[in-house]
C-alpha positions as CSV (number, residue, x, y, z in Angstrom):
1,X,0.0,0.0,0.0
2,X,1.7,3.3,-0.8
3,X,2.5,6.0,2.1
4,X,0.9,9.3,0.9
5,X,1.8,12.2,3.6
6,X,-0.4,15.5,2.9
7,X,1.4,18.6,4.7
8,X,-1.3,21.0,5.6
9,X,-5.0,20.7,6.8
10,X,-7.1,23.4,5.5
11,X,-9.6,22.3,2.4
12,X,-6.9,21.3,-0.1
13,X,-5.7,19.1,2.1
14,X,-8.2,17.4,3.7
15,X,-9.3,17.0,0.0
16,X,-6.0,15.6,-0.9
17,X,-6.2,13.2,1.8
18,X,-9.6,12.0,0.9
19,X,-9.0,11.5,-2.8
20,X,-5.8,9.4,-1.8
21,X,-7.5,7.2,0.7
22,X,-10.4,6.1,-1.9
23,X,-7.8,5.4,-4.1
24,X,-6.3,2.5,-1.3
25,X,-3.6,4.7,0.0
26,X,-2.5,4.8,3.5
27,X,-2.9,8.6,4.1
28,X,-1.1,11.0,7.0
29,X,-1.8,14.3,7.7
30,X,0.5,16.8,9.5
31,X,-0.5,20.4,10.4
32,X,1.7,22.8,11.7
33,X,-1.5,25.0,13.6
34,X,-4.6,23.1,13.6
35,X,-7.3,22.4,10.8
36,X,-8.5,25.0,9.2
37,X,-6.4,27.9,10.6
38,X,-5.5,29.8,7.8
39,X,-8.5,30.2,7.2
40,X,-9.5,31.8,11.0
41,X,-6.9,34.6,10.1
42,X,-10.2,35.6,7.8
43,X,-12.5,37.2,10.8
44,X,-15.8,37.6,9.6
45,X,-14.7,37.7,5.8
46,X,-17.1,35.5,3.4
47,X,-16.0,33.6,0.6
48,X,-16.4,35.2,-2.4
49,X,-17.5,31.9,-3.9
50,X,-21.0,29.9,-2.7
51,X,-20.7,26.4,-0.6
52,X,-21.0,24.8,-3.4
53,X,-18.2,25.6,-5.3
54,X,-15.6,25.0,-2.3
55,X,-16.3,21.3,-1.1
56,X,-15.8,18.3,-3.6
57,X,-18.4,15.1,-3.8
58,X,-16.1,13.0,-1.6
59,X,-16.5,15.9,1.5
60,X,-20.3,15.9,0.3
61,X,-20.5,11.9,1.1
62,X,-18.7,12.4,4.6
63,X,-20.6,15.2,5.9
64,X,-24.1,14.7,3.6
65,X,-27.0,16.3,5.1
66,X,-24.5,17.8,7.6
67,X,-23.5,20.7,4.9
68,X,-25.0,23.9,4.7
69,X,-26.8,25.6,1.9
70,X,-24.9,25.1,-1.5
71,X,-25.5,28.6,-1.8
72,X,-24.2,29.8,1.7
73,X,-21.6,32.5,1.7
74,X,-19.6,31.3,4.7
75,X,-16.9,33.1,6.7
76,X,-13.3,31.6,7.3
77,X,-14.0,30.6,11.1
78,X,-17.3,29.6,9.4
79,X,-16.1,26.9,7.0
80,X,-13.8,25.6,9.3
81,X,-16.2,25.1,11.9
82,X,-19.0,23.5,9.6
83,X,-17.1,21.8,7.2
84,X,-13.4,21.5,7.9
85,X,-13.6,19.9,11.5
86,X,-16.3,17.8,10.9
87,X,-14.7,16.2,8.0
88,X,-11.5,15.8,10.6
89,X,-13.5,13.9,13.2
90,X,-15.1,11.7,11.1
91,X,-14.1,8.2,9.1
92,X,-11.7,8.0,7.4
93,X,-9.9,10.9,8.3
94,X,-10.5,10.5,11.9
95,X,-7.4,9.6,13.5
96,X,-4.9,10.6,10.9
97,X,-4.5,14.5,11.4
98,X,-1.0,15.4,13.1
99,X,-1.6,18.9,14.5
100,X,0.5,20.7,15.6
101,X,3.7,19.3,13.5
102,X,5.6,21.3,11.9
103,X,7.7,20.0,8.5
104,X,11.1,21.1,9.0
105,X,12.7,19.4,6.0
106,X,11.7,17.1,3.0
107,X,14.8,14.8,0.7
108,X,15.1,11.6,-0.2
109,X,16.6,8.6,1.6
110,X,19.8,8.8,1.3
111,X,19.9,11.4,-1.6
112,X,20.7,14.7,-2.4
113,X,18.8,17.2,-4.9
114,X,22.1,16.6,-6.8
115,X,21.2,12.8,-7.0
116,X,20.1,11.5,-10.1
117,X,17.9,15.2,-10.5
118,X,15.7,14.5,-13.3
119,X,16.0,10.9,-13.1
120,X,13.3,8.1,-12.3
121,X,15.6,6.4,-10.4
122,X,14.9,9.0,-7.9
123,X,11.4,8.0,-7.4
124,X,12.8,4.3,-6.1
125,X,13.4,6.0,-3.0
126,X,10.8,7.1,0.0
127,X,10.9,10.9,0.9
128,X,12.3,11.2,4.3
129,X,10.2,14.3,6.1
130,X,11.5,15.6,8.7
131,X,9.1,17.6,11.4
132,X,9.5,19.2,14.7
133,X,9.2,16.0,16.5
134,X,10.1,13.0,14.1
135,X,11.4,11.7,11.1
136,X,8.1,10.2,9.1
137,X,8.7,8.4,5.3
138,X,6.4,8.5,2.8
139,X,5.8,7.3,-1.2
140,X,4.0,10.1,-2.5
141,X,3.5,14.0,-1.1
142,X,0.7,16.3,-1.4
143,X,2.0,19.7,-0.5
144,X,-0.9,21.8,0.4
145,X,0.8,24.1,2.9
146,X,-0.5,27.0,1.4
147,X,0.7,30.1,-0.5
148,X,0.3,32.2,2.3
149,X,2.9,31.7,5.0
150,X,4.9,34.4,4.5
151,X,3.8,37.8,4.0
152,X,5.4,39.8,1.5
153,X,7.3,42.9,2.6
154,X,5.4,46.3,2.0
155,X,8.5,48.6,1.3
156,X,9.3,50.5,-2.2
157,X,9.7,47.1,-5.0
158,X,8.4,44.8,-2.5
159,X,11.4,45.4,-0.6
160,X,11.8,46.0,3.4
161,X,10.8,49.4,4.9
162,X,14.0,50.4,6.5
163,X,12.7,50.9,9.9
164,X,11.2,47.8,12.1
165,X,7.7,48.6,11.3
166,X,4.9,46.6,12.6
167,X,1.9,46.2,10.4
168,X,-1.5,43.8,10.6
169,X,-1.1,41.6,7.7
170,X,-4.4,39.5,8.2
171,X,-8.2,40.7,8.1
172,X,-8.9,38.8,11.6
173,X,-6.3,40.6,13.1
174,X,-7.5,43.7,11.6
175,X,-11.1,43.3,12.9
176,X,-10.0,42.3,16.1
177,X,-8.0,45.8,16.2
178,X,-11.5,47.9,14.8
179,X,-12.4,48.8,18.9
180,X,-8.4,49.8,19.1
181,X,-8.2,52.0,15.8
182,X,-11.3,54.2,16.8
183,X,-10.7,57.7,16.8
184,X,-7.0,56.8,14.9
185,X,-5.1,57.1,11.7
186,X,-4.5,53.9,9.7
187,X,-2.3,54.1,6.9
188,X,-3.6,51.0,4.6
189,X,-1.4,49.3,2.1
190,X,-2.3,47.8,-1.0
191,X,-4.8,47.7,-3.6
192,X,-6.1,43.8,-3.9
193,X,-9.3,42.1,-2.8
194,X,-8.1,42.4,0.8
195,X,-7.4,45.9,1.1
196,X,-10.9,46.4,-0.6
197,X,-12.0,43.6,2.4
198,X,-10.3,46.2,4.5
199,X,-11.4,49.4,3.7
200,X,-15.3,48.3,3.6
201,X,-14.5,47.2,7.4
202,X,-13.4,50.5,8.6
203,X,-16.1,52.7,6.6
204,X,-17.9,53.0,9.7
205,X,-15.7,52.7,12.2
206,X,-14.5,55.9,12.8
207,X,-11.3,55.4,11.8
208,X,-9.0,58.2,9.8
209,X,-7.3,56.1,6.7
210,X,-4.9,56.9,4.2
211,X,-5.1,54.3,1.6
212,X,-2.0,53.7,-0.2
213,X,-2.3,52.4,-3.8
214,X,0.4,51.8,-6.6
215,X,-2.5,52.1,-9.7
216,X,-3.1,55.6,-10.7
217,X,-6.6,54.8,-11.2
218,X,-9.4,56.8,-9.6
219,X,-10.9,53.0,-9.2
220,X,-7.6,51.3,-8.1
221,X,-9.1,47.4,-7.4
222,X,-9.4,45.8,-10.6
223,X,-13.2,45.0,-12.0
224,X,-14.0,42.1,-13.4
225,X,-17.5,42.7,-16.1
226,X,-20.1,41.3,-15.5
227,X,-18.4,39.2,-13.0
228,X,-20.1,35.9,-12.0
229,X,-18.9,36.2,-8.2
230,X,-21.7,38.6,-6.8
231,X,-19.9,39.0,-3.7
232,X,-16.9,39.9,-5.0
233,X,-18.4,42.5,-7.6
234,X,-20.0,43.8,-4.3
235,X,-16.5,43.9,-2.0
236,X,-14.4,45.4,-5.1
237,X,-17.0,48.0,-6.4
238,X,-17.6,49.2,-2.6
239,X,-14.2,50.3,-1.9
240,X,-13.6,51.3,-5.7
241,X,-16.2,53.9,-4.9
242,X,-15.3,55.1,-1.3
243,X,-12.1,55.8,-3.0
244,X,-13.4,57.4,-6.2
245,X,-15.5,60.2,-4.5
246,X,-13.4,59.5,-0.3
247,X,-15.6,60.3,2.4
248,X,-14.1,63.1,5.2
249,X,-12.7,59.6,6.8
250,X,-10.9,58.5,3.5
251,X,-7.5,59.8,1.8
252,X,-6.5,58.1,-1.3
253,X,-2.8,58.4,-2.2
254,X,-2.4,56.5,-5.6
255,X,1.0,55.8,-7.3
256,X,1.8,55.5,-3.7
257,X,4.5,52.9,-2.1
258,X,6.3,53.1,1.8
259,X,10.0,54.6,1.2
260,X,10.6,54.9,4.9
261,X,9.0,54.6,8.5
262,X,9.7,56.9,11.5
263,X,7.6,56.7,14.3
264,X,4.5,57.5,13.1
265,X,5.7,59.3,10.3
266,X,5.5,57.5,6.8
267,X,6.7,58.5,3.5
268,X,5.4,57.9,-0.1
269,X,6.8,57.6,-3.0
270,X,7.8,61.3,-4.4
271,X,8.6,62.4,-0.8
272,X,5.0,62.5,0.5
273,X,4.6,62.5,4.2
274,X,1.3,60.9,5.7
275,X,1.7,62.5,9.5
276,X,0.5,61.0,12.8
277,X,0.2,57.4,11.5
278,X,-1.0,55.3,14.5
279,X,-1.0,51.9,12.7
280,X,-0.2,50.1,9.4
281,X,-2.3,47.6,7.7
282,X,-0.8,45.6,5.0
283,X,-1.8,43.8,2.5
284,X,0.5,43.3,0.0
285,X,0.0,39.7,-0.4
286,X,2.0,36.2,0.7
287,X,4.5,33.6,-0.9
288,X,5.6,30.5,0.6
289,X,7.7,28.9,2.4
290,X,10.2,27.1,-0.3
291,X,13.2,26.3,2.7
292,X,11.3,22.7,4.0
293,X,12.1,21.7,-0.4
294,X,15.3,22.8,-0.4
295,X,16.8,19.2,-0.7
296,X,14.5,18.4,-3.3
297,X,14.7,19.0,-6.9
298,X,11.9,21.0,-7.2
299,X,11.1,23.6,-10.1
300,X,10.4,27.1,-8.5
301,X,8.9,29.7,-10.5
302,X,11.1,33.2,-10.4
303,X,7.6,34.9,-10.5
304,X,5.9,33.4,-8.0
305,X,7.7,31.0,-6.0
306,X,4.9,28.5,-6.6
307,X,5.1,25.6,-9.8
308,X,7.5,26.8,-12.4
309,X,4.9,24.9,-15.0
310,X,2.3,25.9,-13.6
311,X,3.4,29.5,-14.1
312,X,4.3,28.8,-17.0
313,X,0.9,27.6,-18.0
314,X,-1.3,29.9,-17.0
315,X,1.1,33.4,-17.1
316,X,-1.5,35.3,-19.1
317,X,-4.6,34.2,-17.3
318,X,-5.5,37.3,-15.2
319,X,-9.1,35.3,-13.5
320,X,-9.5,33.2,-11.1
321,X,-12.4,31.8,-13.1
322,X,-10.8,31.5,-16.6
323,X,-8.1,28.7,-15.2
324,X,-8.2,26.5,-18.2
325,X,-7.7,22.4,-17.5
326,X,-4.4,21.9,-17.5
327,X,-2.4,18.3,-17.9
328,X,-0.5,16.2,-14.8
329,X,2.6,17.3,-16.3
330,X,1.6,21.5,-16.0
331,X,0.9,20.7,-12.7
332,X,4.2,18.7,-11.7
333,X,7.2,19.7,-9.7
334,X,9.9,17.9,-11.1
335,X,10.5,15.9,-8.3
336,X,8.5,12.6,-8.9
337,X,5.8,12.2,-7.0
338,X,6.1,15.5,-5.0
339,X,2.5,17.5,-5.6
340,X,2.1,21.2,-4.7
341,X,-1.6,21.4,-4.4
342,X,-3.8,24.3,-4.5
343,X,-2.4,28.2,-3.7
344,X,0.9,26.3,-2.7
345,X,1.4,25.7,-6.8
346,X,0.3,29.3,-7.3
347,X,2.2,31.4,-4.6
348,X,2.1,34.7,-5.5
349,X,-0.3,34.5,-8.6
350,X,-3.7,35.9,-7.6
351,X,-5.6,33.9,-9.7
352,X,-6.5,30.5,-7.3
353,X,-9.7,29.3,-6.6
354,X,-10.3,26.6,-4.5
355,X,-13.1,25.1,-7.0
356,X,-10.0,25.0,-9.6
357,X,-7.6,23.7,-7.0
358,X,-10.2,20.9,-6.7
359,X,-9.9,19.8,-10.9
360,X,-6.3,19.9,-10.5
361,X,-5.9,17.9,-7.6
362,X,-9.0,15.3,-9.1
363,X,-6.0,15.6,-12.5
364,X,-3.1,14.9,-10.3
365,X,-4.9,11.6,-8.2
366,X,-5.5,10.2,-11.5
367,X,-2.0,9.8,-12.1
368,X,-2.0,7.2,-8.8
C-alpha cells in the first residue's frame, strides 16, 4: 500500500487526503497549527464563492445532510467550523491528522537534490520528512501548505521598509484591532481584494485612513465585467467607490508605495509624508515557504515562487475563473511524485480558486 503524507490541513488538504485514501492509499496528515487555521486569520470575511463551489463530492459523502446551503456564503471561522472539523472527526480521516507538526525538512533517503535530478531512479526512494518531532517516510506528497505563509514585505519594489515597522497583515487581526483603531489614523497598504475587504471594514468605524495604492486609477481594485462572483463585484465595487468620490474619513494616495517609516511618520513615493500614523495595515500579499524543499529537486517559478509549470501555463490568465484544464505534467514539480496542491502551486499568482484547485488535484490523483 503506498505511504501518501499531505502537509497542511485546510480544504486542499483534507481533500488531498480523501481522494488518496479512496484510491487505497494509506494517508497521514501533519499540520503545523490546527485544521482549518489559515483560514481563522479571515474574521468575519465570506467567501467570495457559494458552498458549493468549495467542497468536492467526496466531503459531500462524509458530511451529507450535515452541509450547509450550496448557496451559503460562509466566513473563514465559518467553514472551518461546519465543514473542515467535521470532515477531521469523522471516518476516514478520523485519527490521521497530526496537528501541531511542523515539517522542517523534505529529501530523499539517502539522496541529495544533486542525485540522479531529473532521473526516475529518484522516485525508487521514500521521501524522508522531517518535522518538529520525528522523522516520518512516505511514497507520495501532497503539499498543500498554502501560499500564504509568509507575508510579503510592503517597502518601495516589494522590498523592506527600513525601519522595524509593525503592520496587521491579516483581516482577523485587523477586525479584532476595529475597537483599538477608533478615533485613529491607519495608513492602509495595498490595492487587492483584501485591502478592498479592508477598507469596507473601517467605513464605519471611525477610523481616519490613508489608503495607499500603486494604480493611478481613480478605481484602483481591478473590476471584473459582468463578474459571475456577486460577492466579489459587491466587495471590489464598494471600496472602488469610497475611493473614487473619499468620504471626510478617507485619503487616497495613488502611485503610492512606503520609502521609509519613522515613528509615526511614513513617507510615499515622491517624498510625500502621511503624518500621525498610528498603525499600518498591509496587504501586500504572501508567498511560501520554499526552505522545507530545499533538498529536493523541485522547479520554483522566479515569479511566483509557486510551480515553475504551472506559471508557465497559466502566465497570461488574469481570472480566477478562466483557469483552463491543465495536464499532470503543468501541474508537476519535477520531483517525482512531490504534488504542490492548490495556492501552494500558485504562490504569489492571484488567480487561485479553491473550485479549480479541486480539478487539478482530481487531475493529479488520476496519475496514482
Amino acid at each position: 500500500m503506498r505511504r501518501v503524507l499531505v502537509i497542511g490541513a485546510g480544504p486542499m488538504g483534507l481533500a488531498a487526503a480523501l481522494g488518496a485514501h479512496a484510491r487505497g492509499c494509506e494517508v497521514t496528515v501533519v499540520e503545523r497549527n490546527d485544521v482549518g487555521s489559515s483560514l481563522r486569520a479571515w474574521g468575519p470575511t465570506r467567501f467570495f464563492s457559494p458552498l458549493a463551489m468549495n467542497v468536492t463530492p467526496l466531503m459531500r459523502g462524509v458530511l451529507g445532510g450535515d452541509l450547509p446551503a450550496d448557496d451559503a456564503l460562509l466566513t473563514g471561522p465559518e467553514f472551518v467550523d461546519r465543514v473542515l472539523h467535521p470532515l477531521a472527526e469523522r471516518a476516514p480521516l478520523q485519527g490521521r491528522i497530526r496537528t501541531q507538526t511542523r515539517v522542517v525538512a523534505v529529501g530523499r533517503r539517502g539522496m541529495t537534490k544533486g542525485d540522479y535530478a531529473g532521473h526516475p531512479l529518484r522516485a525508487e526512494r521514500p521521501f524522508r520528512v522531517v518535522t518538529d518531532g520525528d522523522v516520518l517516510e512516505a511514497d507520495i506528497i501532497f503539499d498543500a501548505s498554502g501560499g500564504y505563509l509568509v507575508p510579503n514585505h510592503f517597502g518601495l519594489g516589494g522590498l523592506p521598509v527600513h525601519a522595524h515597522a509593525r503592520a496587521l497583515r491579516t483581516l482577523g487581526a485587523l477586525h479584532a484591532a476595529r475597537e483599538e483603531l477608533r478615533g485613529k489614523h491607519l495608513l492602509l497598504v495595498g490595492h487587492g481584494h483584501s485591502a478592498a475587504n479592508a477598507l469596507n471594514m473601517l467605513a464605519d468605524n471611525g477610523t481616519r485612513v490613508t489608503w495607499a495604492v500603486r494604480s493611478p486609477n481613480r478605481r484602483p481594485c481591478t473590476e471584473v465585467a459582468n463578474d459571475p462572483l456577486p460577492e466579489r463585484q459587491r466587495v471590489v465595487a464598494a471600496a472602488n467607490g469610497l475611493a473614487e468620490s473619499p468620504p471626510s474619513w478617507l485619503t487616497v494616495q495613488r502611485r503610492a508605495s512606503v520609502e521609509a517609516v519613522d515613528g509615526d511618520v511614513v513617507t510615499l513615493t515622491g517624498s510625500r509624508r502621511v503624518e500621525g500614523v498610528d498603525a499600518i495595515a498591509a496587504f501586500t500579499g504572501y508567498r511560501p515557504d520554499n526552505t522545507p524543499v530545499s533538498e529536493l529537486a523541485i522547479e520554483i517559478s522566479p515569479v511566483t515562487d509557486g510551480g515553475a509549470r504551472l506559471y508557465r501555463a497559466i502566465a497570461n490568465v488574469t481570472d480566477c475563473l478562466a483557469v483552463p484544464r491543465l495536464a499532470p505534467d503543468d501541474l508537476a514539480t519535477g520531483e517525482p511524485n512531490y504534488w504542490f496542491v492548490g495556492s501552494r502551486i500558485y504562490g504569489r499568482a492571484p488567480t487561485f480558486l479553491l473550485q479549480t484547485g479541486y480539478q487539478q488535484l482530481e487531475t493529479i490523483l488520476a496519475t496514482l
